[in-house]
N, C-alpha and C positions, 0 to 999 in steps of 0.2 A: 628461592629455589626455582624461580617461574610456574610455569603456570600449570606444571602433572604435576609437582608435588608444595602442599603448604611452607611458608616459611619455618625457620628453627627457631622455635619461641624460649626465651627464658623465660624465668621466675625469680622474683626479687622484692626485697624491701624499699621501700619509698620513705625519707624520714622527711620530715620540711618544719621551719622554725615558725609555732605557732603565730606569732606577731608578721610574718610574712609570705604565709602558706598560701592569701589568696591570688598576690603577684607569683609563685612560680606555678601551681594549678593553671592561671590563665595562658600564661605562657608555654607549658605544658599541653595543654587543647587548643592553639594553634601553630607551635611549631613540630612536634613532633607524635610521635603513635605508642600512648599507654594506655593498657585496661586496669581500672581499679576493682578491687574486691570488697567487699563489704565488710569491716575488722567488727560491726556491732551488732551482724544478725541475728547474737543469740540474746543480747541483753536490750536489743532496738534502740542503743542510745544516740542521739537526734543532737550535737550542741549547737548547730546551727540552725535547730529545725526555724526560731523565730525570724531570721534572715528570710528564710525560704516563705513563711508567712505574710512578712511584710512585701515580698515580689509578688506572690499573690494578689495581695491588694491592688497592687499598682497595676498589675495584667489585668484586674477586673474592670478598674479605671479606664484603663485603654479599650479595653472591648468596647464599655459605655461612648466613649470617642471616636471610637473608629463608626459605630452604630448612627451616632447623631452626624459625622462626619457625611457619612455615605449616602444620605439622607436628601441632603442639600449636592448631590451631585457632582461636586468638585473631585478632582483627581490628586491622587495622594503618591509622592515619586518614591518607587518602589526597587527592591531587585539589585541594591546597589553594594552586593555584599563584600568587594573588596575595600572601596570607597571608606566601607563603615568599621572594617577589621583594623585598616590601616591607619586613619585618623581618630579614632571611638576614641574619649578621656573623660568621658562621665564620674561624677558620683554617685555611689544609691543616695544618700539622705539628702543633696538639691534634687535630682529628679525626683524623688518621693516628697518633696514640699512644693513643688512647680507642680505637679501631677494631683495632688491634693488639691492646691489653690485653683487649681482649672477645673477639677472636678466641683468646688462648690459652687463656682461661677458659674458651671457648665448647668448644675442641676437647677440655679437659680432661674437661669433664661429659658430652661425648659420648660419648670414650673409657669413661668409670666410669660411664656407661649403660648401653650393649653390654654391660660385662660383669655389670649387674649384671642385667640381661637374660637374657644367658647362662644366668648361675646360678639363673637362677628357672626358664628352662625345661627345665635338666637336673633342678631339682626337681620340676618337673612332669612332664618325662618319666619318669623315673625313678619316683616315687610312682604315674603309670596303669601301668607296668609291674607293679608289686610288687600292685597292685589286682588287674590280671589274673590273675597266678600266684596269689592268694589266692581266688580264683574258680575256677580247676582244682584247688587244691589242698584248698579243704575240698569238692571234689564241688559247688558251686552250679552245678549244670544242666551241659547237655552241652558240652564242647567240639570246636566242628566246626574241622578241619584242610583249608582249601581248599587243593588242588593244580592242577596243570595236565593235562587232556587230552592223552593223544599225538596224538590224530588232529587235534583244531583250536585245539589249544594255547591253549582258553580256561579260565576258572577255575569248577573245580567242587566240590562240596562230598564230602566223603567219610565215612565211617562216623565217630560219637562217640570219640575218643579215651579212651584206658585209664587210670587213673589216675596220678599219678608216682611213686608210691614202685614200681610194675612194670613201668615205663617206665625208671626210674633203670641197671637194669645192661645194659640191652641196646642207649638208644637214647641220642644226643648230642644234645644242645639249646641253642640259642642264642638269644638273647631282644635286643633295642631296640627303636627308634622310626625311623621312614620317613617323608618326605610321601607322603601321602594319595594325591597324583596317579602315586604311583610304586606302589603296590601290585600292579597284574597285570603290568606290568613286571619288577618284583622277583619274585614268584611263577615267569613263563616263567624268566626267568633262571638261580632258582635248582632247576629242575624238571630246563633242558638241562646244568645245571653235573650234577648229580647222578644223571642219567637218570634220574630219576622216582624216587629213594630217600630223598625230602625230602617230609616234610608243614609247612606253613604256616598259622597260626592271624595274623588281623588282629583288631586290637580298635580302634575310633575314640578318638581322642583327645578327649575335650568341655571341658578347660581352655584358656582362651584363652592362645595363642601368638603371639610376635612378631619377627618378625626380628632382630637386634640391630644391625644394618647399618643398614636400612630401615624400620625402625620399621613394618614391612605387616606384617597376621596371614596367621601361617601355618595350614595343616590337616596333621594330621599322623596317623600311626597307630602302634599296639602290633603288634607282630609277636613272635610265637616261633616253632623251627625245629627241626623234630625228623628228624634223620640216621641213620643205620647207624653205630652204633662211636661209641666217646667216645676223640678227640682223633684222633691220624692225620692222612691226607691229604684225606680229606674236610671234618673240619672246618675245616680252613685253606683250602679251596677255597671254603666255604660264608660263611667269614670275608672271603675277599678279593670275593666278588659284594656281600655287606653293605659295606663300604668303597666299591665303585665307587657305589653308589646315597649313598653319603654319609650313612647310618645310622648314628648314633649306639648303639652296644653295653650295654648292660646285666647287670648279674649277674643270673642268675634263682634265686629263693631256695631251698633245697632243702628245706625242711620248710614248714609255715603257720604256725607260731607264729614261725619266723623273718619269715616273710615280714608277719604283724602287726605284728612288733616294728620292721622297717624301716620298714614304713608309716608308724605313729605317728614315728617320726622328723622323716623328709619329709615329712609333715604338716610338722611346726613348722618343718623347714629351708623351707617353701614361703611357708608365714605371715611369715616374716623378712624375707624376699627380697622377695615382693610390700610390707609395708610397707617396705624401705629405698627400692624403684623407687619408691612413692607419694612417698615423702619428698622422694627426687629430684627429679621431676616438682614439686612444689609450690615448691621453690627455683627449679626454672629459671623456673616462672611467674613468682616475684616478681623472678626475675635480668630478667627480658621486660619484665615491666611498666615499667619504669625507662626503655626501648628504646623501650616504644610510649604513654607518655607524651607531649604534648607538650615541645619542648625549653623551657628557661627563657629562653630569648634570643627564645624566639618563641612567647608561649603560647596565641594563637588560630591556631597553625599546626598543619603536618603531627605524625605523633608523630616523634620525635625521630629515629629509625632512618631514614626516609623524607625526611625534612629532611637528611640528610647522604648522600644516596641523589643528591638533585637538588643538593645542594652540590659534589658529585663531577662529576657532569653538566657541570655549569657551570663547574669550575674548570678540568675537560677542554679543554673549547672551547674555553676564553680560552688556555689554553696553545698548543690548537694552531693559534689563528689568529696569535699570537706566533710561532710555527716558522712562518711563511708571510713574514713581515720577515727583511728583510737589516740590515747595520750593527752596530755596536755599542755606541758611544756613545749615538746614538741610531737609533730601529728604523723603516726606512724599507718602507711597501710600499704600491703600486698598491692606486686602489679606485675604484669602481664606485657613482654614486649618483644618483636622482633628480634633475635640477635644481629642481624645487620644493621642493628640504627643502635645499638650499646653506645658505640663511640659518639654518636651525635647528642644522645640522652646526655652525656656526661660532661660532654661540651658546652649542650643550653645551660645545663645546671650551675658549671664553673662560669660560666656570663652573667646567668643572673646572680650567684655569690656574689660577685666583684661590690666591693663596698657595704657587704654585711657585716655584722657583728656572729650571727649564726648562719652558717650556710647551708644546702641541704645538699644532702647524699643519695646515691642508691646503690646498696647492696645487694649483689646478683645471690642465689643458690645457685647450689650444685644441682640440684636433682629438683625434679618436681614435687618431689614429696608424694602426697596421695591426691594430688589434684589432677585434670585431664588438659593439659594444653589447647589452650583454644584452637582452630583453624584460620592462618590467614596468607587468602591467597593476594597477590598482587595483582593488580587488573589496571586496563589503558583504556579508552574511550572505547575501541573498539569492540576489546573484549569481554567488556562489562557486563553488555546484553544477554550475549552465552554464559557466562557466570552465574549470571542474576536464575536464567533458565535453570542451571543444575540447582542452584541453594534452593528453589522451587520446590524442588523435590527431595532433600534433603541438603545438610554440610557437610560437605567431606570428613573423615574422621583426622586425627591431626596427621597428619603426611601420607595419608594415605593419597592410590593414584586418581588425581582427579578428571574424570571426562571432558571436564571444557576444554581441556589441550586440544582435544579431536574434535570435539562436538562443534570447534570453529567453523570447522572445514566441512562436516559430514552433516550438520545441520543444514546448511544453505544446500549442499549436493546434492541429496535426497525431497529437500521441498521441490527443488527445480526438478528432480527426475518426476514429481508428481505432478508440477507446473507446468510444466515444458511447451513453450509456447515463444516465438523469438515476437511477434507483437504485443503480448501479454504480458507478456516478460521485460519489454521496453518500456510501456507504459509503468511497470511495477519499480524497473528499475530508474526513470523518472522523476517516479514518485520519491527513489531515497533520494535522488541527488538534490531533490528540493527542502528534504527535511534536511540534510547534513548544509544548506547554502544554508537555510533559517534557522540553524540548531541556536543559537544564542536567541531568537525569540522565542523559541520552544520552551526552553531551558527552565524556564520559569509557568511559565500556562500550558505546555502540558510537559510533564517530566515524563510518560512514559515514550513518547515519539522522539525525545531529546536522547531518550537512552537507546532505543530500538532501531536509531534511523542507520545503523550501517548493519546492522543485521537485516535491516528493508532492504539496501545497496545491493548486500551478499547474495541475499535470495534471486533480486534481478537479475545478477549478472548471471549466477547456476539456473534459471529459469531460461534466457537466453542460451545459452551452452545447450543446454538439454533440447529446445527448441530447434536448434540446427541439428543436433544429432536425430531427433525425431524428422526432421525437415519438416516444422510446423509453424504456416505463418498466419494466424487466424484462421486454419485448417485448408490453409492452400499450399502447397508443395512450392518451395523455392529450388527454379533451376541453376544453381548455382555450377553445377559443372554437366556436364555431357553424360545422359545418362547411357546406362550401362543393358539397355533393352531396347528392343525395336522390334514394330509392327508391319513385319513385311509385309503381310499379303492385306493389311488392313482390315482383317477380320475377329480384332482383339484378343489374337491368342501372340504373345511376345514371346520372343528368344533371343536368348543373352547374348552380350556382343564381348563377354569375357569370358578369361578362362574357367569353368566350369571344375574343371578335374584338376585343378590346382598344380600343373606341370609347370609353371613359367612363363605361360602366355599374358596377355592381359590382364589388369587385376580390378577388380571390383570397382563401386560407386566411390569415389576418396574419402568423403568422411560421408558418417549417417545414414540417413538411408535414402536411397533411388526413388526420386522424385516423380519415378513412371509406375511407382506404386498408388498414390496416390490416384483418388477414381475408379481403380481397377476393384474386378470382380469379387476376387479375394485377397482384398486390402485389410479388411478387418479380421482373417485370419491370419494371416501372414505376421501383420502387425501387434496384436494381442501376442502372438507364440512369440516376438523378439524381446516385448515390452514383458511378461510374464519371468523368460529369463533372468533379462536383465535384471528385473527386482530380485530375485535368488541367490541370484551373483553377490550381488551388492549388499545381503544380507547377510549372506553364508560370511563373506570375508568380514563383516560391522561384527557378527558374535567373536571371530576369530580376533582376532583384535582386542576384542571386552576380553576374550581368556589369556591375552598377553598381558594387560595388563592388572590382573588375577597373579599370572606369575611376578610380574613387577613386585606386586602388595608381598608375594610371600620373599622375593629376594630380600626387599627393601630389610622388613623386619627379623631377617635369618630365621627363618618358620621354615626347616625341612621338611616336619610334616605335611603341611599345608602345600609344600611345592611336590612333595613325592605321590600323595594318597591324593590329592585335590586336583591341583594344578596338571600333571601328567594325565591323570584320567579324561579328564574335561576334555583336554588339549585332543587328546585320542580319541573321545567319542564325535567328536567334532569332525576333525580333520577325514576318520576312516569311513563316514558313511557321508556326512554333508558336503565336507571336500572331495570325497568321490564322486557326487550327484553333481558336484560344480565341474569337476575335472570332464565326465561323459559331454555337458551341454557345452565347454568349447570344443571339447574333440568333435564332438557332432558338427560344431560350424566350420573348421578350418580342415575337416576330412570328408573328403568327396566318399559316399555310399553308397551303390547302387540301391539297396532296399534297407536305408536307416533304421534301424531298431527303436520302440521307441523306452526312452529315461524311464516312464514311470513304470513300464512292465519290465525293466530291470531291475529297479530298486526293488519291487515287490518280490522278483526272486531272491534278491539279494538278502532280502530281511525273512522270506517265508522259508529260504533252506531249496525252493524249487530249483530245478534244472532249467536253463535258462538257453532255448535253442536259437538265439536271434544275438552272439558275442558282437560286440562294437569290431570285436580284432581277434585275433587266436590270441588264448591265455589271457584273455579279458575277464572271464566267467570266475576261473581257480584268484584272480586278484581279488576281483569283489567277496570270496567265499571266505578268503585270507581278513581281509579289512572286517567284514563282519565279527569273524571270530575276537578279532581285535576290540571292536564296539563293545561287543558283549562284555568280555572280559572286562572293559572298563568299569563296569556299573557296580560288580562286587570291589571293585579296591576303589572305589569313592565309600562304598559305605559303609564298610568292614573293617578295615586296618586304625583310622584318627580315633577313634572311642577308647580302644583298649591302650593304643600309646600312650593317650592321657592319663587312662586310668594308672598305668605302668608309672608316670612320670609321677603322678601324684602321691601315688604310695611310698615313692622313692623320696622326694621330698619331704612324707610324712618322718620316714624313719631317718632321715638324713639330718631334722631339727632336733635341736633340746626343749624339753622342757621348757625353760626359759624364753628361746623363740615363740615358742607358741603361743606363750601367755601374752607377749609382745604383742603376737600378733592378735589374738583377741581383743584386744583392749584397744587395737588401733580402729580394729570394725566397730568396734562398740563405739569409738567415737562418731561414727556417723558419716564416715568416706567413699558411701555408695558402693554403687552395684559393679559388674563381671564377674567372674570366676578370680578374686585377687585373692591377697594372704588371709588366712583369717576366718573364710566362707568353707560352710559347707561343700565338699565335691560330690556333687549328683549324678552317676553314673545314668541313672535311667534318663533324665531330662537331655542331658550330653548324646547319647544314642538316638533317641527319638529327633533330637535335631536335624543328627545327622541322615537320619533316615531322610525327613523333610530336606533336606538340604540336595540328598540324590534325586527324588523325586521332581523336585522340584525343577532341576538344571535336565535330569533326560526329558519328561515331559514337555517343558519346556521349550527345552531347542527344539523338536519337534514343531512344537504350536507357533512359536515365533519363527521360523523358518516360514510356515502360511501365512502369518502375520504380514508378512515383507511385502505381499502379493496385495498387500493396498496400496503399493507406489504404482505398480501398473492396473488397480480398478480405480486410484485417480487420475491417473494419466486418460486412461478412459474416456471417463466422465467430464475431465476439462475437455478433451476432444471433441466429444459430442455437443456438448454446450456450445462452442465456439461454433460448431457448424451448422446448428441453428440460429446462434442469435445473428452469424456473417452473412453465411452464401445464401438460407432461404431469407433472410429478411433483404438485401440486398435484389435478389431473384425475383422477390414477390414487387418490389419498386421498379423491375426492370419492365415487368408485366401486364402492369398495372398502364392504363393510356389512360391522361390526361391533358388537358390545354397547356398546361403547364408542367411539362414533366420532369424540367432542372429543377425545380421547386417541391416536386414530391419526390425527386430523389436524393434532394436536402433533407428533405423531412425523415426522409428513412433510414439517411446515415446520423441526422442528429438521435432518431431512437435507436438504433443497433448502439451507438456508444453511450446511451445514458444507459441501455439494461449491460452491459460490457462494464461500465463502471460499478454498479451495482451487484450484478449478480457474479461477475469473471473477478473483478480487482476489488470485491467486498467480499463475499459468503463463499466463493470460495480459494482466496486467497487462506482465509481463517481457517475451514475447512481442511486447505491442506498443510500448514502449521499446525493444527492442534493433532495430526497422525502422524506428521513427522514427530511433533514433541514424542508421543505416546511409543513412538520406535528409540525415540533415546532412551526415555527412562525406563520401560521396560523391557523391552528386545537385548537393547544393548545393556545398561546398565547392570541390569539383572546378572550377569556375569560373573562380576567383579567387586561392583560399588556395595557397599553396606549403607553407607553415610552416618548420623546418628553423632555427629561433632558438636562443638558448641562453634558458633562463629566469634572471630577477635572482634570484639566492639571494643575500641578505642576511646578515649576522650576526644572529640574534633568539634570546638566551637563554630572551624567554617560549615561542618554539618549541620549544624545544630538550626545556625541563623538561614542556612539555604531553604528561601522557598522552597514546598513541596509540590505545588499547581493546587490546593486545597485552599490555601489560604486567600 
């Protein structure tokens, strides 16, 4: 039905022959649009839950793969979702034995990673240890022993250490390796363990190191530990603080020539171990390679890993829309579809039949029974983004009128009436035309610029429009035509060179506004009064509009009451006091007056009852006194007449049923078919009134406050104005001002900053800024009107959904 009113959905049985249920389900979620229902959510029966289990598994598998993949930084081809729809001929039980056998291989090489991991960085540590002690030990420069301060227990350096062969009888020493981050830590630690009878030497560690876990580098350091007394209870105290920091222990040598001779060892122990890890690493590359190959079943697809990534995907969902069927011979379940695609539904079905023994069918109902048809609207690339915007805020109810029809239009019109800038607006509008040229790399790394980029276009282009209509070009007046003023005597006071009295002479600036405003003394009043207007204009007629399509809602559904007590009142409170206040501000513009009266001190006669000595015209006064009474009027038949008609209908329906009906109808609420006022439910007069009260309330006060509401398209307009004229003309101004030796180069400099804070603050915070007021003028100003929402949305079965990156993964 396009895009104001939901498609006409049926309701039907789905039967499918157990033995071939999961080829027409899969062909079902890529050729066509059905929603399934769930036939087992009273009794939770699952027969496929174990399928679902075993994909499980194999997702988990793959995480582990993708995890150790990513690791080793190779690139994995991605994104190829037609490729993979088109060609895909997998099994689950080969992928689930291919996936398994790489899994135990996978875990095996892990395993004898780490450890070979391990052992290269106990060579490592180990070899910077034996380096250091070979650095004290033949005397190479001083060895400083930081301790700890008693008074602030930070780390200080202390007098050059003594040699070790006279160090050997008197002091105990213990030697390893620490992380890095743990060194004044470890130092307090072992300063309070010891009361200060501990010196500590650190040395950085500069071989790279690696988790064996986490494959992340580590920093680490050399420590040795020189105590009071060799062995005793100290050294076991000094031993258990190295433990808790998770330090790794080393021998420390006792002579240099020993400590050469380890070295040279670990050297070579170090050179083995780093080539076996090389070795390692090169295998798993080409074990990868195989993985992220494309597969052979599909070789303009995903690579291979990534293809049974989405195979998984998808053989999930078939399964588990199979666990949503009852039966067993064959699989029966409810479903939910367009009526414009019946014929194609029936068509896939007779295709895939062709060459079975049991085919499957699907049987339409007549009626919905006691379920709510879903809502589903059709949507095109462009219109999606305004879609997306209203479901935001709620689903339309099923056929009810839906705002995106207008919100296309009245979205971008109203940002740009806030935006209104023809260089801000260029740049902005730019900016879409580079997201719609890159939509296909968006599409996939960021989906929300892929989906939003013609809604970016649309705003451009109404930011431009509104830009020339303000004559706004980074707050400089474009003279695009011959203005309509002129400074005879050049003493800044202008007179007009058009017809003034509106007889036929001359006529105004051609479009927007006179470019000789601009500068002038009283541009900011002038300007604010056109700009304030116009917002009221354009607000007054957005509610009138929301109450047309109010009345829509009540044709659609043959609701007299609702168009005669609702819809008419509305219409009237509307039209006779906001449409009057509209009607005065054009007469005001296009009727010459020698002493203009002003709008607001009419209205206030017009709503306080005063005598009102300042008529726009004769017989203007007795019009508005007219319109008033009309207002008023309105407010008791919105909320007086709908209560009792119900009440009237409902009684009438009571005594209109049998017995027999009503038992009917009990037993069908008892079943469990939810909430409104349907067959079956109590009618609650008091609840029904008091709505209605709120429902009057709600719409006069209301239009009121959102009529002020409007009047933030002109305090944004505003406020981009002002913004623009400081970050343009004073920062420009202040470059022109400014004398230097080089003053191309400082007024490079000033226009490379006026467009970085332009970027930032004009086409960042408040581009955002003023989208989220426009939003807040659809959903509540306008919407409020008419929209209820409160639908369910059609979710369909769509495996291209399903596999389509979302920019998360």
């Amino acid at each position: 039905m396009g895009l104001l009113r939901s498609e006409t959905m049926k309701f039907g049985m789905l039967v499918l022959p157990v033995q071939d249920a999961k080829k027409y389900v899969e062909h079902i979620g890529k050729e066509t649009n059905l929603q399934f229902e769930d036939m087992n959510s009273r009794d939770m029966r699952r027969p496929y839950r174990k399928h679902v289990q075993r994909i499980d598994e194999m997702e988990r598998i793959l995480r582990f793969m993708f995890e150790e993949i990513g690791r080793s930084g190779v690139e994995i081809t991605k994104n190829r979702v037609n490729e993979f729809l088109e060609g895909e001929s997998y099994k689950l039980e080969s992928v689930e034995a291919e996936l398994q056998g790489l899994y135990s291989n996978f875990v095996k090489f892990k395993d004898n990673n780490a450890t070979l991991t391990l052992q290269r960085n106990q060579a490592a540590e180990e070899a910077q240890v034996v380096s250091t002690a070979m650095t004290m030990l033949t005397g190479g420069g001083p060895s400083i022993a930081p301790t700890v301060d008693e008074e602030s227990f930070e780390v200080s350096a202390k007098k050059p250490l003594v040699g070790a062969d006279e160090l050997a009888g008197r002091l105990g020493h213990l030697s390893g390796v620490v992380l890095k981050a743990d060194e004044e830590r470890l130092a307090r630690a072992l300063w309070r363990t010891g009361r200060g009878n501990t010196f500590v030497k650190f040395e950085p560690i500069n071989e790279k190191l690696e988790d064996p876990k986490t494959g992340l580098p580590m920093e680490k350091s050399v420590f040795v530990i020189y105590f009071q007394g060799v062995g005793g209870s100290m050294q076991q105290k000094v031993m258990k603080v190295c433990q808790a920091f998770g330090a790794n222990i080393y021998e420390w040598p006792v002579s240099a020539s020993a400590a050469t001779a380890r070295h040279s060892y670990l050297k070579k122990q170090l050179e083995e171990k780093t080539s076996a890890l090389d070795a390692y690493k090169n295998f798993m590359l080409v074990e990868m390679d195989e993985l992220l190959r494309p597969s052979p079943q599909n070789p303009v697809g995903n690579s291979t890993i990534e293809e049974w990534r989405l195979f998984c995907i998808k053989e999930k969902a078939i399964y588990s829309i199979m666990n949503l069927c009852s039966g067993e011979i064959a699989l029966r379940v409810n479903v939910w579809y367009p009526a414009s695609d019946e014929a194609s539904i029936h068509a896939l079905l007779n295709k895939v039949n062709s060459g079975s023994q049991q085919g499957a069918f699907l049987t339409p109902d007549k009626g919905f029974g006691n379920s709510t048809p879903p809502t589903y609207i059709r949507t095109n690339e462009y219109t999606e983004a305004f879609q997306d915007v209203i479901d935001t805020y709620g689903i339309p109810k099923y056929q009810e009128a839906n705002p995106a029809l207008l919100t296309v239009v009245t979205f971008p019109f109203i940002f740009g009436m806030m935006y209104g800038d023809v260089g801000h607006g260029s740049l902005l509008l730019l900016a879409g035309i580079w997201m719609c040229r890159n939509s296909e790399s968006l599409r996939y790394t960021v989906p929300a610029l892929f989906t939003g980029r013609y809604m970016v276009f649309s705003m451009g282009i109404f930011a431009i429009f509104a830009g020339f209509m303000y004559n706004d070009f980074f707050s400089v007046g474009l003279q695009l035509f011959d203005s309509r003023w002129e400074d005879k005597n050049g003493d800044g006071n202008f007179t007009p060179l058009y017809d003034v009295t509106n007889s036929g002479g001359r006529g105004p600036y051609p479009f927007g506004l006179d470019w000789a405003w601009v500068g002038s003394s009283n541009e900011l009043l002038y300007v604010n009064s056109m700009k304030m207007k116009l917002s009221v204009l354009f607000g007054v007629l957005q509610m009138i509009v929301g109450v047309f399509l109010k009345w829509s809602n009540a044709f659609h559904s043959r609701n007299l009451t609702d168009f005669i007590f609702e819809c008419l009142p509305m219409m009237t409170f509307m039209v006779c006091f906001f449409g009057w206040m509209d009607w005065m501000i054009l007469y005001k513009w296009v009727h010459p007056i020698d002493n203009p009266p002003s709008i607001i001190n009419s209205l206030i006669c017009m709503a306080m009852g005063q005598q009102d000595f300042f008529p726009f015209w004769d017989g203007s006064v007795e019009i508005a006194q007219m319109l008033m009474k009309f207002t008023v009027l309105a407010v008791p038949l919105m909320l007086l007449p709908k209560p009792f008609i119900l009440l009237y209908q409902h009684n009438q329906s009571v005594k209109n049923k049998g017995d027999h009906e009503l038992l009917r109808d009990e037993e069908v609420a008892t079943a469990g078919h939810g909430g409104g006022h349907g067959h079956g439910e109590e009618f609650e007069f008091g609840e029904i009134f008091i709505h209605q009260i709120i429902e009057t309330i709600e719409f006069v006060l209301g239009t009121v406050s959102h009529t002020a509401s409007y009047l933030r398209i002109w305090a944004l307009s505003l406020a981009h104005q002002q913004l623009s004229l400081v970050f343009f003309q004073k920062t420009l101004t202040m470059g022109l001002e400014m004398t230097f030796p080089s003053n191309g180069i400082m007024l490079y400099f000033m226009f490379a900053a006026w467009f970085g804070i332009t970027c930032a603050v004009l086409l960042g915070m408040d581009v955002l800024e003023c989208f989220l007021h426009t939003l807040r003028l659809h959903w509540v100003e306008f919407q409020s009107k008419f929209y209820k929402a409160g639908g369910e949305k059609f979710a369909p079965f769509n495996i291209r959904k399903l596999v389509t990156p979302t920019g998360d993964e």
